[in-house]
Backbone of each chain as ProteinMPNN parsed JSONL, in Angstrom:
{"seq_chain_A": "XXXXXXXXXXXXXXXXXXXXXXXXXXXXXXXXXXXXXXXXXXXXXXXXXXXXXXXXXXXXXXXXXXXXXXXXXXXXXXXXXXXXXXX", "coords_chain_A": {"N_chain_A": [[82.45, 130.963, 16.299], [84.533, 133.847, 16.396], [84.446, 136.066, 13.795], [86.534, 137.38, 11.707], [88.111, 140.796, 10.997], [88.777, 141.391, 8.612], [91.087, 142.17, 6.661], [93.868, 144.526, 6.932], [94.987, 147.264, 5.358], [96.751, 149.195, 5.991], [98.78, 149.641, 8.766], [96.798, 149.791, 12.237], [95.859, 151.954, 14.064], [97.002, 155.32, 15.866], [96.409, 158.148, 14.328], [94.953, 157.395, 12.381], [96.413, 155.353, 11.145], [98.442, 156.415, 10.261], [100.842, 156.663, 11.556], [103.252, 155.375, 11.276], [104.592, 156.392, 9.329], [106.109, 158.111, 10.997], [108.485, 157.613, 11.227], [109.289, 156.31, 8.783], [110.692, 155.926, 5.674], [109.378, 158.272, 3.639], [109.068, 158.341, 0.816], [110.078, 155.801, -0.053], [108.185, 154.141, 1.275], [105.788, 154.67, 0.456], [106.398, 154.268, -2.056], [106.755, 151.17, -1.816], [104.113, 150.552, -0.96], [102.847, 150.836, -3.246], [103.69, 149.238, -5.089], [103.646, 146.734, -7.519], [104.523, 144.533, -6.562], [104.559, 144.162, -3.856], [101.574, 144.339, -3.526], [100.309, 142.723, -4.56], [101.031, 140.618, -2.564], [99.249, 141.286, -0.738], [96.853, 140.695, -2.505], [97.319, 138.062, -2.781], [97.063, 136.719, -0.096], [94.064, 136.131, 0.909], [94.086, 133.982, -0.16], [96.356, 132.025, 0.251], [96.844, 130.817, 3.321], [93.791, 129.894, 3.627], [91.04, 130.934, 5.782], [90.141, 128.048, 8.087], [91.545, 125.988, 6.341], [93.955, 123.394, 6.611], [96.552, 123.936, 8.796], [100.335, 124.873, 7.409], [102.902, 122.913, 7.808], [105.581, 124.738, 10.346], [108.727, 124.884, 10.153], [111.005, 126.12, 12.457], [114.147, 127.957, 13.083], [115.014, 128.528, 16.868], [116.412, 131.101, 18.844], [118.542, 130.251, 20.387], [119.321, 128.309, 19.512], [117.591, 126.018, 19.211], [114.962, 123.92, 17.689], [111.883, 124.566, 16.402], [109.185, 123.174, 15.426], [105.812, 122.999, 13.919], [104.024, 121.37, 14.679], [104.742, 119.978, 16.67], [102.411, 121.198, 18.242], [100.043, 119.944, 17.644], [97.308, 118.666, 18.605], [97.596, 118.797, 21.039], [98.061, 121.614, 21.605], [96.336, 124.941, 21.29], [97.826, 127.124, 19.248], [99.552, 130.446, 18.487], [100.687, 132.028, 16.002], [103.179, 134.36, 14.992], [104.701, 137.137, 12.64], [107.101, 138.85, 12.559], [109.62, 141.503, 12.952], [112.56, 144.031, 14.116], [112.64, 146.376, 12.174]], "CA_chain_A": [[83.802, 131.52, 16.207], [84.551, 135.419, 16.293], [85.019, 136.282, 12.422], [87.855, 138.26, 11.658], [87.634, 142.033, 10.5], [89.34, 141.136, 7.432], [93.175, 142.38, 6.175], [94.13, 145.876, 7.141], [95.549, 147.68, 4.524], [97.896, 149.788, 6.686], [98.904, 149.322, 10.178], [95.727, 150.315, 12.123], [96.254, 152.644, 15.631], [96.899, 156.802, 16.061], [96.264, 158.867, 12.975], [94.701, 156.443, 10.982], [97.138, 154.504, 10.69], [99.93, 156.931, 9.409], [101.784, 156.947, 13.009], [104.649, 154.435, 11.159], [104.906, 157.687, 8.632], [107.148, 159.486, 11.358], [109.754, 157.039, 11.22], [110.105, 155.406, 7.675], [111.091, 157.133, 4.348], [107.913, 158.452, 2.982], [109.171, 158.247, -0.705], [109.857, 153.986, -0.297], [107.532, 153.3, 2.05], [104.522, 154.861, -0.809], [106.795, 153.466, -3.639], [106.286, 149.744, -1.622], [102.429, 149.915, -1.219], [102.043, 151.248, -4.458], [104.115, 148.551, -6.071], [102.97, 146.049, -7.657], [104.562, 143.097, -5.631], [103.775, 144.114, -2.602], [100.134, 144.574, -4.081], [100.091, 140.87, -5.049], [101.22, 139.488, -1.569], [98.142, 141.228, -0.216], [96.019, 140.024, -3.209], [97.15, 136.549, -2.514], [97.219, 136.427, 1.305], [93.674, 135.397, 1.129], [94.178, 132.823, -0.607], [97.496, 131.165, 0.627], [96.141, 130.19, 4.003], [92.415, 130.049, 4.077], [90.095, 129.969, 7.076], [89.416, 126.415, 7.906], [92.534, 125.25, 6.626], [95.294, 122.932, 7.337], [98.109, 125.1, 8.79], [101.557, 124.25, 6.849], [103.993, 122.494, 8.69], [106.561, 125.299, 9.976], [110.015, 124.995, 11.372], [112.112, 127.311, 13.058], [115.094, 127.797, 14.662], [114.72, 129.847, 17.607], [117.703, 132.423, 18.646], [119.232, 129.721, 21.221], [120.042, 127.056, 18.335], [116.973, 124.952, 19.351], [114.388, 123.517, 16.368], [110.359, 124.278, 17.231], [108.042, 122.592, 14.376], [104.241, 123.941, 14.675], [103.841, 120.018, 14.533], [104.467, 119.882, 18.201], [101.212, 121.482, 19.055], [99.323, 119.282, 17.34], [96.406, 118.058, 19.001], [98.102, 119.278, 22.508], [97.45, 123.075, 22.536], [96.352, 125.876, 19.86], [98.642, 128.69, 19.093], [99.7, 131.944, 17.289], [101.724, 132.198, 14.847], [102.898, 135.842, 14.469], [105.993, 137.517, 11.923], [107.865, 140.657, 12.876], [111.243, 141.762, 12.794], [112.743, 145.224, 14.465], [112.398, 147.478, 11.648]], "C_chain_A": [[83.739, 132.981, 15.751], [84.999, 135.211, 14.63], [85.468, 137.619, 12.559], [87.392, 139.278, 10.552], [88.266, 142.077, 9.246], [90.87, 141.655, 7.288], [92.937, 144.129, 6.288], [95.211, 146.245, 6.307], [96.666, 148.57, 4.907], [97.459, 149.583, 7.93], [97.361, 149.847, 11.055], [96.513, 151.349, 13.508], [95.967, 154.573, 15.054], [97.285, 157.213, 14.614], [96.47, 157.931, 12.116], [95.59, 155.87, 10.446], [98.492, 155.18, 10.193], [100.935, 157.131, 10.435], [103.128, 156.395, 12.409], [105.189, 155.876, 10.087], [106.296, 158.712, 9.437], [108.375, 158.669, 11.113], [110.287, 156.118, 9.778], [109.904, 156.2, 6.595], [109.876, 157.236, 3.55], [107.63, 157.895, 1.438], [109.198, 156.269, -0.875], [109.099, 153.855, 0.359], [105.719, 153.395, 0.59], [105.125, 154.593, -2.228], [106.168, 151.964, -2.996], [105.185, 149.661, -1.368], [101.8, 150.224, -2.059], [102.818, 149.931, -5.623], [103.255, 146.959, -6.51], [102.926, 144.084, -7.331], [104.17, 143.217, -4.66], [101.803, 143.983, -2.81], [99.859, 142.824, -3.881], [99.826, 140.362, -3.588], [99.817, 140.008, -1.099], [96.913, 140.795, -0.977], [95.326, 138.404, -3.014], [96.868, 135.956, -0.9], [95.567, 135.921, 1.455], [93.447, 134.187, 1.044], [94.778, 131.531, -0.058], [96.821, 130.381, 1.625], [94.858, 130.214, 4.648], [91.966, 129.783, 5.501], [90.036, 128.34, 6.804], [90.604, 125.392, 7.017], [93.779, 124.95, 7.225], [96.113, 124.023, 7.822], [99.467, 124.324, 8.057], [102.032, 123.959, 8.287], [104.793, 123.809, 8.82], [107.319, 124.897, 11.065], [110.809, 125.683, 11.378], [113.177, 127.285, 13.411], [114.986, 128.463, 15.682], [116.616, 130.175, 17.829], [119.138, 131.313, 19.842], [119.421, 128.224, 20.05], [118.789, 125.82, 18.426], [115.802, 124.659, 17.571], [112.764, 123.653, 16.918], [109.92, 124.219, 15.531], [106.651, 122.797, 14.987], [103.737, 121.947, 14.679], [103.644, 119.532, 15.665], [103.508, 119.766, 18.892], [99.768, 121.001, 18.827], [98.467, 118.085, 17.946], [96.344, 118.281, 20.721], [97.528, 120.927, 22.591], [96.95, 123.948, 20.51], [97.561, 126.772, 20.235], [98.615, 129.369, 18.331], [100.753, 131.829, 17.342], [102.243, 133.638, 14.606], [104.455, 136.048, 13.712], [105.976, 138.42, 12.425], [109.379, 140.621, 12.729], [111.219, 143.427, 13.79], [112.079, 145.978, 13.686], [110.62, 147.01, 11.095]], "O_chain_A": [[82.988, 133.317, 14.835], [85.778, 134.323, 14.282], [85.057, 138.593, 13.19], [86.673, 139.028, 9.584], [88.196, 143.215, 8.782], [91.699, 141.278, 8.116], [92.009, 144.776, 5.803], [96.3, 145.682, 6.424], [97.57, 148.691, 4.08], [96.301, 149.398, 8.303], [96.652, 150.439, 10.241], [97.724, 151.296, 13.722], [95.148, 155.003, 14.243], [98.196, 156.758, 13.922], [97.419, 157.6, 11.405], [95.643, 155.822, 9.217], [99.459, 154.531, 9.794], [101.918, 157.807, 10.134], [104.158, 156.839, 12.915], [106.342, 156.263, 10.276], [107.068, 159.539, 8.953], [109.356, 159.31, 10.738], [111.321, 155.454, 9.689], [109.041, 157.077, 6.555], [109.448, 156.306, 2.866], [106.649, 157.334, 0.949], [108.487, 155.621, -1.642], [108.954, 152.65, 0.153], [104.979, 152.526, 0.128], [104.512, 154.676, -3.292], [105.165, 151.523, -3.556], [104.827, 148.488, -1.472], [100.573, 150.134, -2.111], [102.46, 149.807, -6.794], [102.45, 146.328, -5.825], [102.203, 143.11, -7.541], [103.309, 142.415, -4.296], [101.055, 143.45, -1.991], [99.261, 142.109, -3.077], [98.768, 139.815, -3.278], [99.02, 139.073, -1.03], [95.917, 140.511, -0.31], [94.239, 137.826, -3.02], [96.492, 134.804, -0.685], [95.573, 135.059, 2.333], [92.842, 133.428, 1.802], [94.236, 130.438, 0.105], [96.216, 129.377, 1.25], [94.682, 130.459, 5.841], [92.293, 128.846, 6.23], [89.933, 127.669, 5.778], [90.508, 124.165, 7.064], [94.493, 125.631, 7.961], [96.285, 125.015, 7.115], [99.538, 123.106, 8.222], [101.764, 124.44, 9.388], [104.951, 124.36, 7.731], [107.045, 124.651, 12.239], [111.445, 125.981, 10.367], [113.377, 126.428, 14.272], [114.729, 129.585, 15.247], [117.613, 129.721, 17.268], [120.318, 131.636, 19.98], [119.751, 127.125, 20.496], [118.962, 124.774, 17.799], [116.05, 125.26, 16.526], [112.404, 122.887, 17.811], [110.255, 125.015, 14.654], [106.369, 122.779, 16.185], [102.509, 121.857, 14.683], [102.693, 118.796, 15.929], [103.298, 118.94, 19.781], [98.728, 121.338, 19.393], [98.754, 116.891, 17.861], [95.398, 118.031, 21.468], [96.75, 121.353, 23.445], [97.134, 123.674, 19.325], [98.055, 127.002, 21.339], [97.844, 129.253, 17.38], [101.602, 131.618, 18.207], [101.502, 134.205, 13.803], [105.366, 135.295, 14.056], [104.945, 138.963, 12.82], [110.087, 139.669, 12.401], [110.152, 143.942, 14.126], [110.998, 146.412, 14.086], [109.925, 147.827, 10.492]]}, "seq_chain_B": "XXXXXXXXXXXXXXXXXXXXXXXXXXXXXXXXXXXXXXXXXXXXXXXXXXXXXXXXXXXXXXXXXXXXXXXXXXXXXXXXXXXXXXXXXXXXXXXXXXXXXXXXXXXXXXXXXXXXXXXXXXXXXXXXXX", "coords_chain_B": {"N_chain_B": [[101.116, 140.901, 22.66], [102.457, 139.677, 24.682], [100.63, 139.798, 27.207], [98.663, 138.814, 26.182], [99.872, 135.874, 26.229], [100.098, 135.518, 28.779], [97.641, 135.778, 29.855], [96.653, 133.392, 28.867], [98.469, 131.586, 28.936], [98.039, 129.055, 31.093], [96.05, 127.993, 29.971], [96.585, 125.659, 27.278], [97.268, 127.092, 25.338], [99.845, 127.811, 22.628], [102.413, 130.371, 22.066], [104.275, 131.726, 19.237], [106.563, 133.488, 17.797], [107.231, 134.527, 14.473], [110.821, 135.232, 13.076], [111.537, 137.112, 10.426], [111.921, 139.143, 7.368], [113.64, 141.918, 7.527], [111.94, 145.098, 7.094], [112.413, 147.745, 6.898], [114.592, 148.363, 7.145], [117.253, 150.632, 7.697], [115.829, 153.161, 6.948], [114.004, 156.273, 7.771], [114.322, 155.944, 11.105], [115.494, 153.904, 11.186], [118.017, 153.654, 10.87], [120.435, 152.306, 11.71], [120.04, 149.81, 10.544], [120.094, 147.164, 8.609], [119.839, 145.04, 5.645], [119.785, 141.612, 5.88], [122.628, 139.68, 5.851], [124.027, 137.365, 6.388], [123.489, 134.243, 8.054], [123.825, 134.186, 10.066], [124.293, 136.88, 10.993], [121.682, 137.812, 10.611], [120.527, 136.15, 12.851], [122.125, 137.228, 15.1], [120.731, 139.726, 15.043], [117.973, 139.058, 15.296], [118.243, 137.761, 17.825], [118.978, 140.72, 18.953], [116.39, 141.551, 19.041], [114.659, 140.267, 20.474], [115.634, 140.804, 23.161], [115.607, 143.864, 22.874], [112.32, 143.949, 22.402], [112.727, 142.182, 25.613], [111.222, 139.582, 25.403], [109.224, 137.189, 26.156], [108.288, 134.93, 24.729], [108.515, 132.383, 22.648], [111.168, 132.774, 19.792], [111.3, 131.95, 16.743], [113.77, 131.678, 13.81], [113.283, 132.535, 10.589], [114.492, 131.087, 7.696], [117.176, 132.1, 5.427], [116.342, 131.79, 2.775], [113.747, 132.554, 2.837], [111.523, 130.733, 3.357], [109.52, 129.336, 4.738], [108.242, 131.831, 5.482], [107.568, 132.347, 3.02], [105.657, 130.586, 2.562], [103.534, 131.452, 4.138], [102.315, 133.758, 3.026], [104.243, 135.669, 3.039], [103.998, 138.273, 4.319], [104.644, 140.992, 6.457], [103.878, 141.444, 9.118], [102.095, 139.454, 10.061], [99.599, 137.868, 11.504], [98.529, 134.208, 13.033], [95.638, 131.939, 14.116], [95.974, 129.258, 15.547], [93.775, 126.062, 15.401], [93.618, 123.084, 18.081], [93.82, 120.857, 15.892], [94.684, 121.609, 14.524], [93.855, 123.44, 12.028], [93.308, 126.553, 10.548], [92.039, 129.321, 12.42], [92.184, 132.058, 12.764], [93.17, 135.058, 10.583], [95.28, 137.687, 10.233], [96.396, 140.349, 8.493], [97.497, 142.287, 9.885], [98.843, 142.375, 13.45], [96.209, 142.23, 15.202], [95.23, 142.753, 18.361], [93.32, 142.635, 19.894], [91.114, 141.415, 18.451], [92.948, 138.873, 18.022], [92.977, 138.161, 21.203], [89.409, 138.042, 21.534], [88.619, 135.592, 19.956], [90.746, 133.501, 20.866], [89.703, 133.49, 23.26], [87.189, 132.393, 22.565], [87.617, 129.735, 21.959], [89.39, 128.63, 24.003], [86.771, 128.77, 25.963], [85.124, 126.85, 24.909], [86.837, 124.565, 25.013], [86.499, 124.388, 27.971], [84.288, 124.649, 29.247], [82.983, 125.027, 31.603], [85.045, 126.612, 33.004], [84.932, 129.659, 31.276], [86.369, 131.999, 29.785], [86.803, 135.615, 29.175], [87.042, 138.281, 26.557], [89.591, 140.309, 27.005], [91.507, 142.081, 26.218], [92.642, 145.323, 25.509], [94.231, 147.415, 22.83], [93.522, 150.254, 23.109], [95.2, 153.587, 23.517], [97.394, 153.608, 22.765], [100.367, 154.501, 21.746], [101.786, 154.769, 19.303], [104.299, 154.766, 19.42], [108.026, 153.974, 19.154]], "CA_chain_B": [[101.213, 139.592, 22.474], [103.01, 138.832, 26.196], [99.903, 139.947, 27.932], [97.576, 137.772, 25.845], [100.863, 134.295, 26.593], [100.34, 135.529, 30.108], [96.193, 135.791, 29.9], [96.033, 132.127, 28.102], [99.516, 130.523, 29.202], [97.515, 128.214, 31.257], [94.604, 127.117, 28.813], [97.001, 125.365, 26.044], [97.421, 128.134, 23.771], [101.188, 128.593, 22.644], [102.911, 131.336, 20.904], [105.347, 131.512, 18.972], [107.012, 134.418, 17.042], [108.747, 134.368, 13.437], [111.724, 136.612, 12.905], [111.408, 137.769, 9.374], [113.143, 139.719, 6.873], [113.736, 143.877, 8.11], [111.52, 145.497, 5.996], [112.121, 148.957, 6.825], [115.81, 148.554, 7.425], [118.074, 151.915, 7.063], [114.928, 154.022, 7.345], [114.728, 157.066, 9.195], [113.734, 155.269, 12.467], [116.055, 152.276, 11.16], [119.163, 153.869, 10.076], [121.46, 151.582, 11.641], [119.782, 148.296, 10.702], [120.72, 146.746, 7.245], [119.547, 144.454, 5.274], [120.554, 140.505, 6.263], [123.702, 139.801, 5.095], [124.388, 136.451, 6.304], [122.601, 133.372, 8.761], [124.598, 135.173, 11.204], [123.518, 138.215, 11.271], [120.049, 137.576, 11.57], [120.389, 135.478, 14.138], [122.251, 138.294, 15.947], [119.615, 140.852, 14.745], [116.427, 138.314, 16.24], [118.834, 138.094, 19.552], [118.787, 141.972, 19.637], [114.829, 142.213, 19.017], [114.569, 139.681, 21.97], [116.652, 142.113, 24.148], [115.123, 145.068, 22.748], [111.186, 143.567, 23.353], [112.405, 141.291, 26.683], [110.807, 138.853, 24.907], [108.978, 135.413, 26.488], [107.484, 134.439, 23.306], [109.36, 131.521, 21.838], [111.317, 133.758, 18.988], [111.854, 131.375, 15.7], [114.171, 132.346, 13.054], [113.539, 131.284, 9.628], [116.216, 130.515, 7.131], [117.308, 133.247, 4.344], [115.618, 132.161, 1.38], [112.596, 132.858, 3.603], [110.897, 130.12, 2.487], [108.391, 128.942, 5.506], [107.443, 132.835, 5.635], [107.077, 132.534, 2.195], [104.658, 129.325, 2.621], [102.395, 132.027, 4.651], [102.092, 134.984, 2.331], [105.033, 136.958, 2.687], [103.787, 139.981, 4.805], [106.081, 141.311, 7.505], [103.308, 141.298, 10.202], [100.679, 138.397, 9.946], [99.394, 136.896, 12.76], [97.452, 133.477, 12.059], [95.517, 131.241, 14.87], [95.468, 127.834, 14.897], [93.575, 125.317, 16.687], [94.226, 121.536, 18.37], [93.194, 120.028, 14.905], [95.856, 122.399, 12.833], [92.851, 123.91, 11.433], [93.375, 128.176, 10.764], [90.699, 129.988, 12.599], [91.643, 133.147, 12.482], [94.643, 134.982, 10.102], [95.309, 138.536, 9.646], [97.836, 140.795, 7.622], [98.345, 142.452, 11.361], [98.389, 141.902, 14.427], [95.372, 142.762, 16.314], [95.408, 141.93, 19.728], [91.653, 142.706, 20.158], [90.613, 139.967, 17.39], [93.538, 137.385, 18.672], [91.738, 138.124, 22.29], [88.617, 137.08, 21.256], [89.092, 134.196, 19.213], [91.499, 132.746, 21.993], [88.797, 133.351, 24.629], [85.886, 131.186, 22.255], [88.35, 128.349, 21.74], [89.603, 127.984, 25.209], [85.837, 128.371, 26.487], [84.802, 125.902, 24.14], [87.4, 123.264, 25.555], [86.384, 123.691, 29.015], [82.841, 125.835, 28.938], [83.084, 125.597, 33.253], [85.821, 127.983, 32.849], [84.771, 130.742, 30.668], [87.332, 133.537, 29.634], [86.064, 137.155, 28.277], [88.259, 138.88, 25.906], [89.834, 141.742, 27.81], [93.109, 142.948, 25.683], [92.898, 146.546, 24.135], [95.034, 148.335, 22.015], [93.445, 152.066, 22.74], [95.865, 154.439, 23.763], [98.512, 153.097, 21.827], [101.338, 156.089, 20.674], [102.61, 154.669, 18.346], [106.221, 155.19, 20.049], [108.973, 152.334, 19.052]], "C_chain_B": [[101.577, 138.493, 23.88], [101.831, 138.889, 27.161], [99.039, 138.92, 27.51], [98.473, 136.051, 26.375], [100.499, 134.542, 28.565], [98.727, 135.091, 30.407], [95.81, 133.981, 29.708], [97.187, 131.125, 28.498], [98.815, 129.186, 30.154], [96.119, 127.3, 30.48], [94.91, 126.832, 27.916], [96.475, 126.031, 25.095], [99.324, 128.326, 24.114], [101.454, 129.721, 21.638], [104.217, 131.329, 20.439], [105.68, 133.036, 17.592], [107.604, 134.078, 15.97], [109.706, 135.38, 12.874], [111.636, 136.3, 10.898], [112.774, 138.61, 8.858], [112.809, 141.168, 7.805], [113.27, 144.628, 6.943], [111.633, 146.735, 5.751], [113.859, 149.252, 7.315], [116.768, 149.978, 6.749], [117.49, 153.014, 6.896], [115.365, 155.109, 8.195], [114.953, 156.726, 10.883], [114.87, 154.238, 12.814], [117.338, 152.397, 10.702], [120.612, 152.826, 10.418], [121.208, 149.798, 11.65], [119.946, 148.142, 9.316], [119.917, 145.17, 6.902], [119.968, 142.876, 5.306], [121.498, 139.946, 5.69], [124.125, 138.121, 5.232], [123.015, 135.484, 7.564], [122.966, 134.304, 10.204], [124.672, 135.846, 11.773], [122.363, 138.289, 11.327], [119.472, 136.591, 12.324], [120.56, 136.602, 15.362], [121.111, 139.35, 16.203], [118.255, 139.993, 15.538], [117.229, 138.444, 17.519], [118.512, 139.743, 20.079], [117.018, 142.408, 19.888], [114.111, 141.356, 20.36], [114.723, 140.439, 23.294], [115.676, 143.405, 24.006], [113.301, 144.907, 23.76], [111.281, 142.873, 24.709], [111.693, 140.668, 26.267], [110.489, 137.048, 25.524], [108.446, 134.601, 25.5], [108.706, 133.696, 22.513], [109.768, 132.711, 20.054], [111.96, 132.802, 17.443], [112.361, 131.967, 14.691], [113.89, 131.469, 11.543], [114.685, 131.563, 8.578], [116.465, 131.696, 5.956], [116.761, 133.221, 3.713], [113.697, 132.629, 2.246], [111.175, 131.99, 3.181], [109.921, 129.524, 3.661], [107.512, 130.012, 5.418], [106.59, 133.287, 4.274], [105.342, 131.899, 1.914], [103.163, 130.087, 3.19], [102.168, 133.359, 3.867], [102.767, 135.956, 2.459], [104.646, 138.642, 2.844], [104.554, 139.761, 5.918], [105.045, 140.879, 8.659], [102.19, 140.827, 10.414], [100.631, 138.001, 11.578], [98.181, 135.763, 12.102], [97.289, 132.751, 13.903], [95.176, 129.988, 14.781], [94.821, 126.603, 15.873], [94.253, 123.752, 16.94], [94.279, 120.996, 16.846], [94.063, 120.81, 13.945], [95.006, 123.141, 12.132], [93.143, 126.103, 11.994], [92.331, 128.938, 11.346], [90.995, 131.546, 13.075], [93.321, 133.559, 11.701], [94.291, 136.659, 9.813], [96.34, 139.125, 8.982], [98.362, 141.769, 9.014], [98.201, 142.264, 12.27], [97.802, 142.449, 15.313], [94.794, 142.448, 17.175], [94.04, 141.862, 20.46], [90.91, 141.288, 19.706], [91.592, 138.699, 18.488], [92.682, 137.165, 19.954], [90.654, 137.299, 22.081], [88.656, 135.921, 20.628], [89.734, 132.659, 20.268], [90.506, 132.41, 22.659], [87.719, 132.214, 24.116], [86.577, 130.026, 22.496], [88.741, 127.775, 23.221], [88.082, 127.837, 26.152], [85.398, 127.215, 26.272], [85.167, 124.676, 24.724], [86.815, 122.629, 26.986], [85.168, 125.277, 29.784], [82.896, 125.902, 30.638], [84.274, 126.617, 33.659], [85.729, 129.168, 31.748], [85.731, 131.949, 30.657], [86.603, 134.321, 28.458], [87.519, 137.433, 27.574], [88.224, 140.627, 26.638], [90.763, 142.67, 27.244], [92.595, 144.084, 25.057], [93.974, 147.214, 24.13], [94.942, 149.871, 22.46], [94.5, 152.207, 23.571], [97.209, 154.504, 23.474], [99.36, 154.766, 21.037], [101.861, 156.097, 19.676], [104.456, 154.844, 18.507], [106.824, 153.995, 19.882], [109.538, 152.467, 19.753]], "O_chain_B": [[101.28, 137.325, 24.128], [101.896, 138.035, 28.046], [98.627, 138.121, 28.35], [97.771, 135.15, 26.833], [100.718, 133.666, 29.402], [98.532, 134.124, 31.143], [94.884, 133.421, 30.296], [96.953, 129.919, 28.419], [99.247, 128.114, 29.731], [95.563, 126.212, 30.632], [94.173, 127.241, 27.018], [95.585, 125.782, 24.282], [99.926, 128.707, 25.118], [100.817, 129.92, 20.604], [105.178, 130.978, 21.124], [104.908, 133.324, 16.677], [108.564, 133.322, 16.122], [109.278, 136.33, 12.218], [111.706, 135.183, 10.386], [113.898, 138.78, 9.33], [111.873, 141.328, 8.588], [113.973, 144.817, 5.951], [111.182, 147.182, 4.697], [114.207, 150.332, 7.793], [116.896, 150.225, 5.55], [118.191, 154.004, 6.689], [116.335, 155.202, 8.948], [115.72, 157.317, 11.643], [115.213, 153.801, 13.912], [117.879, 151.433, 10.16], [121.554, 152.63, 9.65], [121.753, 148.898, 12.29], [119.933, 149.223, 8.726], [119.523, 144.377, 7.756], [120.825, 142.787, 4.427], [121.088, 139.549, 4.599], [124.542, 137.583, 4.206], [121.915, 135.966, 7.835], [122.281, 134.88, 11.049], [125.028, 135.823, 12.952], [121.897, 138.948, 12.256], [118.292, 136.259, 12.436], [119.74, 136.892, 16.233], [120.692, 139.719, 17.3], [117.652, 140.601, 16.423], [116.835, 139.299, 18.311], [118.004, 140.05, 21.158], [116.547, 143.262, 20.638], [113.202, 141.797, 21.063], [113.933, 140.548, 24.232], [115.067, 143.865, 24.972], [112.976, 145.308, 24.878], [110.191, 142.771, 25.272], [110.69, 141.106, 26.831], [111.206, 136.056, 25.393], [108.211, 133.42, 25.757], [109.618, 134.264, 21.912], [108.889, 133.248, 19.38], [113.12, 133.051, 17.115], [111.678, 132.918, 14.311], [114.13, 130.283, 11.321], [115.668, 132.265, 8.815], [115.371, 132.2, 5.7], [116.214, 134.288, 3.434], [112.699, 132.982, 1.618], [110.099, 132.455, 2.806], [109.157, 128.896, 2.927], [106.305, 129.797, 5.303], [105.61, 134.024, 4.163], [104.34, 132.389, 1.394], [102.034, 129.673, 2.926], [101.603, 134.138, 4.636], [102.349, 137.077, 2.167], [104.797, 139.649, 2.152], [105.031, 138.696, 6.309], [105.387, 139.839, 9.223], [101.269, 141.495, 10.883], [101.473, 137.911, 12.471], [97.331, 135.986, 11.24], [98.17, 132.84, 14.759], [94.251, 129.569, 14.085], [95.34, 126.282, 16.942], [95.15, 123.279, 16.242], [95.412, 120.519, 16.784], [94.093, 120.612, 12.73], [95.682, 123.725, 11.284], [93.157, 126.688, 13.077], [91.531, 129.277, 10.474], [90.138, 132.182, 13.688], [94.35, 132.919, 11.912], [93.232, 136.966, 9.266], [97.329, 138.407, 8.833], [99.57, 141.957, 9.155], [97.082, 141.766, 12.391], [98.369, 143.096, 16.193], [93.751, 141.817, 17.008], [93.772, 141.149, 21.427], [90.352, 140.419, 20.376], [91.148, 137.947, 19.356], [91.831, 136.276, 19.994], [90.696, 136.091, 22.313], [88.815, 135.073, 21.507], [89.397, 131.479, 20.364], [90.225, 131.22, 22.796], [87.351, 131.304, 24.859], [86.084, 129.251, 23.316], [88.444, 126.63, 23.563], [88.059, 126.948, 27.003], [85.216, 126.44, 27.212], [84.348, 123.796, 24.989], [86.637, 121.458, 27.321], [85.313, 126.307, 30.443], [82.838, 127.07, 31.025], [84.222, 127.318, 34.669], [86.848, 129.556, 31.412], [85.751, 132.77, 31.574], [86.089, 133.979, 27.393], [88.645, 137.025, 27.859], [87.424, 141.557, 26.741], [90.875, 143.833, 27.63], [92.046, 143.882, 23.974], [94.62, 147.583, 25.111], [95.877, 150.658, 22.311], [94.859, 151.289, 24.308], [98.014, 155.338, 23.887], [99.024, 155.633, 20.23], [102.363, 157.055, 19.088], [105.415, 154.993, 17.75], [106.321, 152.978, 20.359], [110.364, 151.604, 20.052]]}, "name": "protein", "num_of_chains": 2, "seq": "XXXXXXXXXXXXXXXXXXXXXXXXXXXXXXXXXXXXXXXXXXXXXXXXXXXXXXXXXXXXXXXXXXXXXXXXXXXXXXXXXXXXXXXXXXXXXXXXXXXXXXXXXXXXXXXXXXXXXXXXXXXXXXXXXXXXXXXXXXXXXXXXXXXXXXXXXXXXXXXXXXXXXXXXXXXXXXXXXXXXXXXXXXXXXXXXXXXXXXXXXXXXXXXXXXXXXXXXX"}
């Protein structure tokens, strides 16, 4: 199994990563990766869900009112999981 | 992410998206997006990011207190992979479509080694343009 390049500390891509710099407020965006919650979640993120384990149960709603549980794909297919939002 | 559902949509791999909180809401980039105010509104707000990306990627919303996203470590842009067996085999804090690539390609070889898939997805030339 390919092992993973580990947790990227800022986005990765054009100019080292500071490309998200043109568009979000310089002053919060280096108050929130200097704080010390955001700090944590990346402290703990190896932790929460290790390689090699279980995945949590999750359920969703999607945007058409339906219900998808990662429960579904259990034993039928793999998938990815990914978060985002607009901003 | 649609190129890799399009690359693997036949070799049981699904995807699935989770709409999140707006972490950069009201920003310069983001000035007319706001912080979620009700179920309501970020339902509407995942409908527009559907619209905005054209989006085939199943788009799940989770619930305000953000408590499934919490269950995964509470970063805006994780990606995690998981196989038949529920088992995590690969998780990052973003999403890099190089890594998911490979990873995908061992697992679906693996299932059915007379079909072999290479990992082909890159990122370079990426502008960074939203």
């Amino acid at each position: 199994m390919a092992k993973p390049k580990g947790f990227f500390k800022r986005p990765p891509g054009p100019q080292g990563g500071l490309w998200s710099w043109r568009y979000l407020n310089w002053f919060k965006t280096f108050k929130m990766v200097n704080s010390r919650r955001v700090r944590g979640f990346y402290e703990r993120f190896p932790h929460v869900v290790p390689l090699g384990s279980e995945f949590p149960e999750i359920e969703l709603t999607t945007t058409d009112g339906r219900t998808v549980n990662t429960r579904e794909f259990r034993a039928h297919k793999h998938f990815v999981l990914f978060t985002g939002a607009i901003t | 992410m649609h190129q890799l559902q399009d690359k693997y949509r036949s070799r049981d791999v699904e995807f699935l998206a989770m709409y999140v909180r707006e972490p950069h809401a009201g920003e310069r980039g983001f000035r007319h997006y706001r912080d979620h105010e009700s179920w309501e509104h970020k339902l509407e707000v995942a409908r527009e990011l559907e619209a905005l990306k054209d989006m085939t990627i199943t788009l799940g919303v989770d619930d305000m207190s953000q408590q499934q996203h919490g269950a995964l470590g509470n970063l805006p842009n994780m990606a995690f992979v998981v196989d038949k067996d529920g088992k995590v085999v690969y998780r990052n804090t973003w999403q890099h479509a190089e890594d998911i690539d490979a990873v995908l390609a061992q697992l679906v070889t693996a299932d059915d080694p007379s079909r072999p898939l290479e990992p082909t997805i890159s990122t370079r030339g990426l502008t960074g343009a939203i």
